[in-house]
DSSP file (Angstrom, degrees, kcal/mol; ACC not computed):
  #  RESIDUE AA STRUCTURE BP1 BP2  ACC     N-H-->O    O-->H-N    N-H-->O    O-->H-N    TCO  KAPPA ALPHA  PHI   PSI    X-CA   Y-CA   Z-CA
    1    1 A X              0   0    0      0, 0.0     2,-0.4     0, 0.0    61,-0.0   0.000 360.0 360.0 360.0 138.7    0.0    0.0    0.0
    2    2 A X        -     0   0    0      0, 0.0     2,-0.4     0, 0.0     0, 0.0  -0.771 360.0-154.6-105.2 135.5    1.2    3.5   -1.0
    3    3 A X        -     0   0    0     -2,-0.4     3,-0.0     1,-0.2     2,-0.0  -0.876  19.9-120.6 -97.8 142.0    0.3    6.5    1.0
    4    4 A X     >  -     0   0    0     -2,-0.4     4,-1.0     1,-0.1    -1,-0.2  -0.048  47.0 -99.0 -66.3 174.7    0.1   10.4   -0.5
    5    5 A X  H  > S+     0   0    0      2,-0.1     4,-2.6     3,-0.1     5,-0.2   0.860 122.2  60.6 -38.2 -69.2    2.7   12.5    1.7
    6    6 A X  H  4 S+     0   0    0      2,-0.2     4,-0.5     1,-0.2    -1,-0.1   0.832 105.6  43.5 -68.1 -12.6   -0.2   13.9    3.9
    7    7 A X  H >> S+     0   0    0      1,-0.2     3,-4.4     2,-0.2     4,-1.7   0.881 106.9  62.1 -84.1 -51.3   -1.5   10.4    5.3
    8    8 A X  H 3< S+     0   0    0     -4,-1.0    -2,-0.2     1,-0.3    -1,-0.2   0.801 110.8  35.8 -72.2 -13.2    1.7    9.4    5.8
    9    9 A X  T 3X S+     0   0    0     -4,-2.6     4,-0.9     1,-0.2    -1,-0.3   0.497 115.0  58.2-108.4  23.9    2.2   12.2    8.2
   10   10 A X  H <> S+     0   0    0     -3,-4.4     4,-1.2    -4,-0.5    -2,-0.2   0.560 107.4  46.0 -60.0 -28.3   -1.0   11.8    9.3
   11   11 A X  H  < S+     0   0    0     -4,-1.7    -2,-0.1     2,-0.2    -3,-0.1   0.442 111.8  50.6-105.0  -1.0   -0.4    8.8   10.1
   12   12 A X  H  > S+     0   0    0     -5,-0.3     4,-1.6     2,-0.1     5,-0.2   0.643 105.3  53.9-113.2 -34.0    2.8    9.4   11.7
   13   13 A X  H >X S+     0   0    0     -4,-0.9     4,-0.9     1,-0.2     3,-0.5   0.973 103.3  55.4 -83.8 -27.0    1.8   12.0   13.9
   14   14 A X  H 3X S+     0   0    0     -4,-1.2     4,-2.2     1,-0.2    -1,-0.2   0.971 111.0  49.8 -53.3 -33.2   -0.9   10.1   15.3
   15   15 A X  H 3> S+     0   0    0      3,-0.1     4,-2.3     2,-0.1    -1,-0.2   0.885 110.5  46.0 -43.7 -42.9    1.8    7.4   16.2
   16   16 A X  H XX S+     0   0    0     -4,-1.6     4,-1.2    -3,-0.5     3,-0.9   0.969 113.0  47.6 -77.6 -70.8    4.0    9.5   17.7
   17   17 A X  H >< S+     0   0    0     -4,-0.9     3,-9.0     1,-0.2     4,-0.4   0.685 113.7  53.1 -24.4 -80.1    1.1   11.4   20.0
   18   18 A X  H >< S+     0   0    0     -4,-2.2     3,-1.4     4,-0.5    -1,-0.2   0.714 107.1  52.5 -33.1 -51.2   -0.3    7.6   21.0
   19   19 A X  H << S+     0   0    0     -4,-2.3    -1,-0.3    -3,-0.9    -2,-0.2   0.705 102.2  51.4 -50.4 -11.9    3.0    7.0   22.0
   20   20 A X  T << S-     0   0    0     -3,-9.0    -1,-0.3    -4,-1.2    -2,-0.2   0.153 124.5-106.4-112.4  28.9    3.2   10.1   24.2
   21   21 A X  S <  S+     0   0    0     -3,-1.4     2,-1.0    -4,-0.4    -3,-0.2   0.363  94.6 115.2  75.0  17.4   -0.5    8.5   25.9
   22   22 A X        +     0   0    0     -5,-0.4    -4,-0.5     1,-0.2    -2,-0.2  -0.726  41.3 166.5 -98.5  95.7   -2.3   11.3   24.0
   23   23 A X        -     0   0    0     -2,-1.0    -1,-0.2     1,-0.2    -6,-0.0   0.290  18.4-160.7-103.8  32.6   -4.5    9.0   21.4
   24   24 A X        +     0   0    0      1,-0.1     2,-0.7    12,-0.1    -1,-0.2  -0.033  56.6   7.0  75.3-142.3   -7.1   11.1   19.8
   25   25 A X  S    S+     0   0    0     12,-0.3    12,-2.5     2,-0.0     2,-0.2  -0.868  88.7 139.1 -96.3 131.3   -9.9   10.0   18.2
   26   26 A X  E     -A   36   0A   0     -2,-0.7     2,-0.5    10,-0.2    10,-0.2  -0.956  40.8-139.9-164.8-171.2  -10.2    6.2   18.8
   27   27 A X  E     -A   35   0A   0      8,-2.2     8,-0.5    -2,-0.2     2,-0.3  -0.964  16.4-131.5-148.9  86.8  -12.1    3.4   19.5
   28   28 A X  E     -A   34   0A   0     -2,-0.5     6,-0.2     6,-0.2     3,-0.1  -0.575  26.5-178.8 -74.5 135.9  -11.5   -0.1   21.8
   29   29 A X        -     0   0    0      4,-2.6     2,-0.2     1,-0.4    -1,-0.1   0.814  39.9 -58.7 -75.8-117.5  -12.3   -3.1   20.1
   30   30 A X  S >  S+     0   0    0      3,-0.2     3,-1.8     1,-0.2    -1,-0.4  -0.496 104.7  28.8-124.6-173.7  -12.0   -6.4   21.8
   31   31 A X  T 3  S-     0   0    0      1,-0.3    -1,-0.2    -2,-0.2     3,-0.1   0.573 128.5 -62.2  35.2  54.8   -9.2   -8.4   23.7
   32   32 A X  T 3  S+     0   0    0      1,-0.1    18,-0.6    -3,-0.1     2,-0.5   0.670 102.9 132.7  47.5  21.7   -7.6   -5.4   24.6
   33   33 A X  E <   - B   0  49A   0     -3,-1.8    -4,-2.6    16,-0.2    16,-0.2  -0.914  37.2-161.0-106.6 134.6   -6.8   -4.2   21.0
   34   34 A X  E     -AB  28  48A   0     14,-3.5    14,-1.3    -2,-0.5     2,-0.4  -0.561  10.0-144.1-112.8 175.8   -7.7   -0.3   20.0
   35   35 A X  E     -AB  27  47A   0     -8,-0.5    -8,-2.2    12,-0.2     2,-0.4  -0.998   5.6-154.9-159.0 123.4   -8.2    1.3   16.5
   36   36 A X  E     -A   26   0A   0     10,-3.2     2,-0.7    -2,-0.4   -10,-0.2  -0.881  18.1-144.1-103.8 142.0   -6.9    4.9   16.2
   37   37 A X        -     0   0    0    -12,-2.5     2,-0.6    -2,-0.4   -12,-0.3  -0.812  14.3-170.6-113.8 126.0   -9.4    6.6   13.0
   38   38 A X        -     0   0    0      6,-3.1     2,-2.0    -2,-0.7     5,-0.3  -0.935  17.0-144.9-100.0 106.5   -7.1    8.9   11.0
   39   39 A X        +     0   0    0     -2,-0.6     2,-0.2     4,-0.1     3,-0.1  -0.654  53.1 115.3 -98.3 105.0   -9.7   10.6    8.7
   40   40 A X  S >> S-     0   0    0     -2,-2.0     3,-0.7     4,-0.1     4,-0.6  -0.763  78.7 -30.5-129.8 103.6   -8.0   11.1    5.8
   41   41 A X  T 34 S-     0   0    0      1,-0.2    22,-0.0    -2,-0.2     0, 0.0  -0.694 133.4  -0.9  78.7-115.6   -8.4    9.7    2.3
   42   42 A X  T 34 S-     0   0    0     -2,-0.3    22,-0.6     1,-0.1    -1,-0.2   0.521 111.1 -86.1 -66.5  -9.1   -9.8    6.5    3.0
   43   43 A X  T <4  -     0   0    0     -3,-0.7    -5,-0.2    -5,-0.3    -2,-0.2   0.703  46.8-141.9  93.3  33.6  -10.0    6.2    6.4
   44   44 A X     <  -     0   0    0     -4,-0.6    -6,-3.1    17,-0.1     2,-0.2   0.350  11.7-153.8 -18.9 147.6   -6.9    5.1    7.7
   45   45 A X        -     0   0    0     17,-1.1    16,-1.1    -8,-0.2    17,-0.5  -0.723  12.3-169.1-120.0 152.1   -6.8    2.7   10.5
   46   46 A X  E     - C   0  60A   0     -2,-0.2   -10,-3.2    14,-0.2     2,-0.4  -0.781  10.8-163.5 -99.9 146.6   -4.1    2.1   13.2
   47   47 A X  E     +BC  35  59A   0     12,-1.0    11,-2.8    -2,-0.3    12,-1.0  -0.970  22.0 162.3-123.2 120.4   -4.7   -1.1   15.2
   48   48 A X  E     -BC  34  57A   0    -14,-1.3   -14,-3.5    -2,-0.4     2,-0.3  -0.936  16.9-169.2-150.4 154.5   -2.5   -1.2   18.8
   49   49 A X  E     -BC  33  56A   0      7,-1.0     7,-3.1    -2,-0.3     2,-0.2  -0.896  18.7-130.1-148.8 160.7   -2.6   -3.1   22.1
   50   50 A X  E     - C   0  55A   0    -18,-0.6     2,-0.3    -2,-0.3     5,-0.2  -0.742  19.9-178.7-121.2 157.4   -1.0   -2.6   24.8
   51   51 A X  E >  S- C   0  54A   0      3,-2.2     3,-3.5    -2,-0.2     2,-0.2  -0.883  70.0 -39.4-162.2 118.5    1.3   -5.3   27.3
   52   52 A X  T 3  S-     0   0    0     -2,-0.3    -2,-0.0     1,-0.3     0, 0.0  -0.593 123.6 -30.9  78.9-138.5    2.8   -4.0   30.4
   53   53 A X  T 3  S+     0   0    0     -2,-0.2    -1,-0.3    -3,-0.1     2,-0.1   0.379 114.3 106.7 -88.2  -8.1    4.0   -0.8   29.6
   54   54 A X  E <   -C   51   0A   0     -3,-3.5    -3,-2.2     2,-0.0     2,-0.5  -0.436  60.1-148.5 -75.9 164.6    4.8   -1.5   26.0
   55   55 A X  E     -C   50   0A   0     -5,-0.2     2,-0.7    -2,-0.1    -5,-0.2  -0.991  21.5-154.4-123.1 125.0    2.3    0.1   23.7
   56   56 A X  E     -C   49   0A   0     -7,-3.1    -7,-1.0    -2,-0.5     2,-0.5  -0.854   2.9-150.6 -96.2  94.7    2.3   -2.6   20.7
   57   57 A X  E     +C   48   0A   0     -2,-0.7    -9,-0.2    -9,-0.2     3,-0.1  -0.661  18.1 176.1 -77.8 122.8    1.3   -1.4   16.8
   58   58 A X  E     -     0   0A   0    -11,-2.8     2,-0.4    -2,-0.5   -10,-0.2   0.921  64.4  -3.5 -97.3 -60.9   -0.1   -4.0   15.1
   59   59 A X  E     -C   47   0A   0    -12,-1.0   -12,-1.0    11,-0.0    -1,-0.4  -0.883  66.9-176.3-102.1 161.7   -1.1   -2.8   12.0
   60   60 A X  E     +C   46   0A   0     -2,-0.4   -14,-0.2   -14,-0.2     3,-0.0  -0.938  68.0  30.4-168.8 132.3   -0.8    1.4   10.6
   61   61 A X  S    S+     0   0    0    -16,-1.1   -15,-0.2    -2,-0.4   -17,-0.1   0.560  81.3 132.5  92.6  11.5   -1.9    2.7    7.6
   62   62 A X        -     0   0    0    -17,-0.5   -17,-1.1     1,-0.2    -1,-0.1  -0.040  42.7-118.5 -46.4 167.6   -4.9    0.5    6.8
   63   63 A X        -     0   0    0    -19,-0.2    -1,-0.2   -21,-0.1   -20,-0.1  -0.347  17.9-113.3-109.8-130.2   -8.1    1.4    5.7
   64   64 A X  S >  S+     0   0    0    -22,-0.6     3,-0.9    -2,-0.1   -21,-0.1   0.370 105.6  65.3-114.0   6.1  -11.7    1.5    6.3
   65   65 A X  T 3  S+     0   0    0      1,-0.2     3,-0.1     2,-0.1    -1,-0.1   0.451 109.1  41.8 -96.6  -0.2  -12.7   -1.0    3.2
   66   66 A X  T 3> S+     0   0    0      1,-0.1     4,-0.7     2,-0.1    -1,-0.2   0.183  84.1 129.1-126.7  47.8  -10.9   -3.7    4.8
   67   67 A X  T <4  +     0   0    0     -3,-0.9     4,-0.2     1,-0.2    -1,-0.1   0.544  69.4  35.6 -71.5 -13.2  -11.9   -3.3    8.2
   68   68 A X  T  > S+     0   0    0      2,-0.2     4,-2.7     3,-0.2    -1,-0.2   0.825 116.5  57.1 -94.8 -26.1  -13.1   -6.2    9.9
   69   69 A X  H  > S+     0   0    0      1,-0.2     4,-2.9     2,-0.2    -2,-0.2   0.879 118.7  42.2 -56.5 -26.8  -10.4   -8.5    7.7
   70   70 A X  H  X S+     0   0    0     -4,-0.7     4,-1.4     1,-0.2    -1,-0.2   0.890 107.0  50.6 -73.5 -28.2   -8.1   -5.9    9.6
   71   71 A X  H >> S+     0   0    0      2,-0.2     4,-2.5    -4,-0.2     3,-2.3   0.999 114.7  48.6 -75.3 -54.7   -9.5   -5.9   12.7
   72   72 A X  H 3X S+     0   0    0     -4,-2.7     4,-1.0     1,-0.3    -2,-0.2   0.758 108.2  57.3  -8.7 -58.2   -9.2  -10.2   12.5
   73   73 A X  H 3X S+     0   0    0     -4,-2.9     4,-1.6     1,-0.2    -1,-0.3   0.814 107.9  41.9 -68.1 -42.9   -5.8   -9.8   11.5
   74   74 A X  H <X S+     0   0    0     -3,-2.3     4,-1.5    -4,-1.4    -1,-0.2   0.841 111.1  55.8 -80.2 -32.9   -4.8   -7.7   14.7
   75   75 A X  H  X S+     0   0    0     -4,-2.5     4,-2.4    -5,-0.2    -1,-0.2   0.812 111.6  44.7 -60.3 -14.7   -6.7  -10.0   16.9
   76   76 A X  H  X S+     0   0    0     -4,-1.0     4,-1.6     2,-0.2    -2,-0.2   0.913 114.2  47.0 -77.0 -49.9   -4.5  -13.0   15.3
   77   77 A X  H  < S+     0   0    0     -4,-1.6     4,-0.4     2,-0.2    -1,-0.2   0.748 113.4  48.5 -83.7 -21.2   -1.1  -11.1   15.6
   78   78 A X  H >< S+     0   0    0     -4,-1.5     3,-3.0     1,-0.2    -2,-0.2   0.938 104.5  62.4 -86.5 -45.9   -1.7   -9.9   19.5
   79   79 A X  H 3< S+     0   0    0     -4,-2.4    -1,-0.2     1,-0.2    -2,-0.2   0.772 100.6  50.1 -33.1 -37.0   -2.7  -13.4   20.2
   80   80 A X  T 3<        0   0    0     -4,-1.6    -1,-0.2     1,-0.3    -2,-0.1   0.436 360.0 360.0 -75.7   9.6    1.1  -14.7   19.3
   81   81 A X    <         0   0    0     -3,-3.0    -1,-0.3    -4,-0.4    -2,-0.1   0.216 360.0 360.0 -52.2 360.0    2.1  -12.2   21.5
């Protein structure tokens, strides 16, 4: 997947904020995985969980036409965690 210039630093400053505990607009799923919504273009997605004190990115830069495969997909990757 290719991102324009302005998602990708859309999509970077939302990283960085969530890393500094400030995450914006988002959304808790399930099984402790959270979905930050960048609205931009398509609707970028980030997908993150947390363990301890690490803060885990599971997926960044999705969108919103593949969300639930996405959402699957994060639930998959924090289980092998």
């Amino acid at each position: 997947m290719s991102w324009t210039p302005p998602a990708r630093a859309r999509i970077q400053v939302r990283v960085d904020r969530l890393a500094h505990g400030n995450p914006g607009d988002y959304r808790n799923l399930t099984a402790g995985i959270a979905e930050l919504r960048i609205p931009v273009g398509p609707g970028y997605r980030v997908y993150y969980t947390q363990r301890g004190k690490a803060l885990i990115v599971l997926l960044a830069g999705v969108d919103k036409s593949t969300q639930q495969r996405d959402i699957r997909r994060a639930l998959d990757l924090a289980q092998r965690l």
